[in-house]
N, C-alpha and C positions, 0 to 999 in steps of 0.2 A: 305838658306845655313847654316850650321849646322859642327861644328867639335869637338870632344875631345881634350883637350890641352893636352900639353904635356911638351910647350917651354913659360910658359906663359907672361915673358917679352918680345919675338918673334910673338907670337901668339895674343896675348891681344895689349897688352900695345904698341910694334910700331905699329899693325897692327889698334890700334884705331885712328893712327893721319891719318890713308887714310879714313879710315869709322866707324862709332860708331859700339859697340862692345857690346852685349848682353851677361853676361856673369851669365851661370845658375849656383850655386853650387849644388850640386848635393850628393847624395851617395845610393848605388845599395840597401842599408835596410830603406829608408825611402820612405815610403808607401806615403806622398804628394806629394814628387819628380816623384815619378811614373803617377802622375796624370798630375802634372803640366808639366811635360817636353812635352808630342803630342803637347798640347796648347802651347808652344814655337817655336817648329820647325814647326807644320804647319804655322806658322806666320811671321816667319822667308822664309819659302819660297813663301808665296805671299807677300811680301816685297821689293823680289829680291835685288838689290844696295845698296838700303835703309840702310838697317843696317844687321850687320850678329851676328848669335849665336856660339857663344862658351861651351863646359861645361868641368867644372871644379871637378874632384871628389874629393870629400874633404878628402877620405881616402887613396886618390893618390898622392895627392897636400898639404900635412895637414900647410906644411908653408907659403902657399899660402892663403887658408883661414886664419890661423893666421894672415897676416899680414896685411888682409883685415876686420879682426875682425867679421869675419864671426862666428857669438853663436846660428843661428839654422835656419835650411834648409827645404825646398828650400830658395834661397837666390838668389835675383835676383838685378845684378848690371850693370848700364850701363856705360864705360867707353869711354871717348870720349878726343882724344890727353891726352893720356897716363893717366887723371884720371875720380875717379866714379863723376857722375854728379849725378846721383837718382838712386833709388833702390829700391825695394820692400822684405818683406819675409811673405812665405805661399804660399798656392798654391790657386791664385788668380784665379775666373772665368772668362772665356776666356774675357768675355765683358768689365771686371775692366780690364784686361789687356790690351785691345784693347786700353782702355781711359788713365787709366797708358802712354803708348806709344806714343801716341798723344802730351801732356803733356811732356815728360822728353825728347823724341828726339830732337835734335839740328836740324835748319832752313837748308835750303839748301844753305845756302849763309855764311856760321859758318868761313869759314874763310876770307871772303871780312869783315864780323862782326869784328871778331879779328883785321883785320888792320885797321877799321875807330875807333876804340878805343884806336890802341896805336897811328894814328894821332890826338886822342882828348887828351893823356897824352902829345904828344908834342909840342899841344898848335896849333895845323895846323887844324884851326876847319872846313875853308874854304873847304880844301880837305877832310875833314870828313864826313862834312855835303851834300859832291857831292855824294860820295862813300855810305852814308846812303838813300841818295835818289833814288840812280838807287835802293840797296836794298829792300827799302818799293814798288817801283812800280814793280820789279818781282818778289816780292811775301807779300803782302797785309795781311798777316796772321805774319808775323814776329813780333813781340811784342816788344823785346828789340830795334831792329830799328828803330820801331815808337817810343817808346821811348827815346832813345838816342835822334832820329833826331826832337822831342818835346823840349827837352833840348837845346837843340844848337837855337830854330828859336823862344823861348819863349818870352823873353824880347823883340826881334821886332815883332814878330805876336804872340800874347799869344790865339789868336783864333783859330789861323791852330794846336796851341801847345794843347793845350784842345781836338780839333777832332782828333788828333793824338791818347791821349791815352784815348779817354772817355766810348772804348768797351775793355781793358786791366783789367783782376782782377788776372792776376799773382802775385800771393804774393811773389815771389822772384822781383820782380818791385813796389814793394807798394811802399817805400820807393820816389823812381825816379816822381811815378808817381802823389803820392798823392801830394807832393813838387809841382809839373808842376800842376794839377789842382787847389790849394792853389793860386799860383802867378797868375794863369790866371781868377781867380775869381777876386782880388784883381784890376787886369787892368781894369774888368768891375766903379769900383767905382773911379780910378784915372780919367776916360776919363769923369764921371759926377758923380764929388765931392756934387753935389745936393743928391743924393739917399744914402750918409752916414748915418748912423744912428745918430741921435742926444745925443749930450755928450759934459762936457765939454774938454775931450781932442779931440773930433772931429777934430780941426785946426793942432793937433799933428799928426795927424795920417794921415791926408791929406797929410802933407809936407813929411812925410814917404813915401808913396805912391809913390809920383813925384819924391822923390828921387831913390827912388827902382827902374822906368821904365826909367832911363838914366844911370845908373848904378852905379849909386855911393852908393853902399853898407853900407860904411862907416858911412853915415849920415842919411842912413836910419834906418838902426841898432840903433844907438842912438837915435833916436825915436821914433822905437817901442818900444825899453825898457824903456823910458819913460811913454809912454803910460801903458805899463801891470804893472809898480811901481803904478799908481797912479788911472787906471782904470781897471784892470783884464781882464775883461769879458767883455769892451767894444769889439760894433761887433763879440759876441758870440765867444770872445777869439781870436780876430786873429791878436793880434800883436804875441802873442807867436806862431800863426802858420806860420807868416809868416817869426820870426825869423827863429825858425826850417828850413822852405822853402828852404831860403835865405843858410842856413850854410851847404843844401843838396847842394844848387843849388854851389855854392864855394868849396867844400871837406872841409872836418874837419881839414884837412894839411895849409888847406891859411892862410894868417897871418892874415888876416879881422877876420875870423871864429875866428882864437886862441885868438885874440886881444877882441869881445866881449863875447866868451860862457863865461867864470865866469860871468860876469857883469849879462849875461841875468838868467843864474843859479839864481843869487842872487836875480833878479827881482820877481823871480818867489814864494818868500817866505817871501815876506818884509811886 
């Protein structure tokens, strides 16, 4: 399905909080536009539900593009609960578009997604971690789910937390995920403290470990940065990844995080 705007706060913008919103700009003298619009709408209609296309003429709408910052067309933007999420410009072949699409559409679960996150801002992790579960098992392709519900089950099963996100290369998740495969490497050497690499801070970095997987942050923090002051590059750098990890796995807002990042900052240059 395919429409000309006309109302584009009506048309775009509430109509993306029921279904994502494909919206083409457009204008009748640009010769790529020409090309790339069939390759929209037929795609748009074997799609059906899916998502719908809009187009937007930039010489109809000029403060509409403006305010989208639309500087050259075709200009392809997908808008989902009233903003853009991704976008493309040029007139892309059908099959980059096909794979574009794949990639930028939201999961079909986007809004049970939405509320198992603001129950993880309100600290209701229990009820998060139920709501992320039904999620990942009706539909197994959802990325952020798995990773969210990695996060939540890491520090008691850092196993199921690792096959969670171990087939994930969303770079807008690198972050979440590299943090969860970091700590879940890490549980490999706390559960046999034998297979550490040898060093004199080794004893440091063990007591780090044990601390970290009961979750006392606090104390483990002050001994990985002990460790990266006086050994760096023991275990191929990983008190500094696992600080990092650690101040993913907290937010940068907890007072643990604000309480070590200078200290660790400073570790890293002494």
């Amino acid at each position: 399905m395919s429409y000309d705007v006309s109302n584009f706060e009506q048309e775009v913008l509430q109509r993306s909080h029921e279904i994502p919103v494909l919206v083409d700009f457009w204008a009748e003298w640009c010769g790529p536009c020409r090309v790339l619009s069939p390759v929209l709408e037929r795609l748009a209609r074997e799609n059906g539900e899916a998502w719908t296309l809009a187009k937007v003429d930039t010489e109809q709408l000029p403060e509409v593009a403006a305010r989208y910052q639309v500087q050259s067309i075709p200009n392809v933007k997908l808008f989902v609960d009233g903003a853009v999420t991704d976008e493309f410009v040029g007139a892309l072949p059908e099959h980059q578009v096909r794979r574009w699409l794949e990639k930028a559409l939201p999961g079909r679960f986007r809004k049970e997604l939405a509320e198992a996150e603001r129950l993880l801002q309100k600290g209701k992790s229990t009820e998060a971690k139920r709501l992320l579960e039904q999620i990942v098992q009706s539909d197994p392709q959802n990325n952020r789910a798995k990773a969210l519900l990695a996060y939540l089950v890491l520090l008691k099963d850092p196993e199921e937390a690792a096959r969670l996100v171990q087939n994930i290369d969303d770079p807008k998740l690198s972050e979440i995920t590299e943090s969860i495969r970091t700590i879940a490497r890490l549980h490999g050497f706390a559960v046999n403290p034998e297979s550490l690499p040898a060093g004199a801070r080794r004893e440091r970095y063990r007591e780090a470990l044990e601390f970290l997987f009961v979750e006392e942050f606090d104390k483990a923090l002050v001994r990985f940065i002990d460790v990266i002051r006086q050994d760096r590059y023991y275990d191929d750098d990983g008190a500094r990844k696992a600080c990092i990890a650690i101040f993913k796995l907290l937010g940068e807002e907890h007072t643990i995080t604000r309480k070590h990042r200078r200290e660790f900052s400073s570790a890293l240059y002494v």
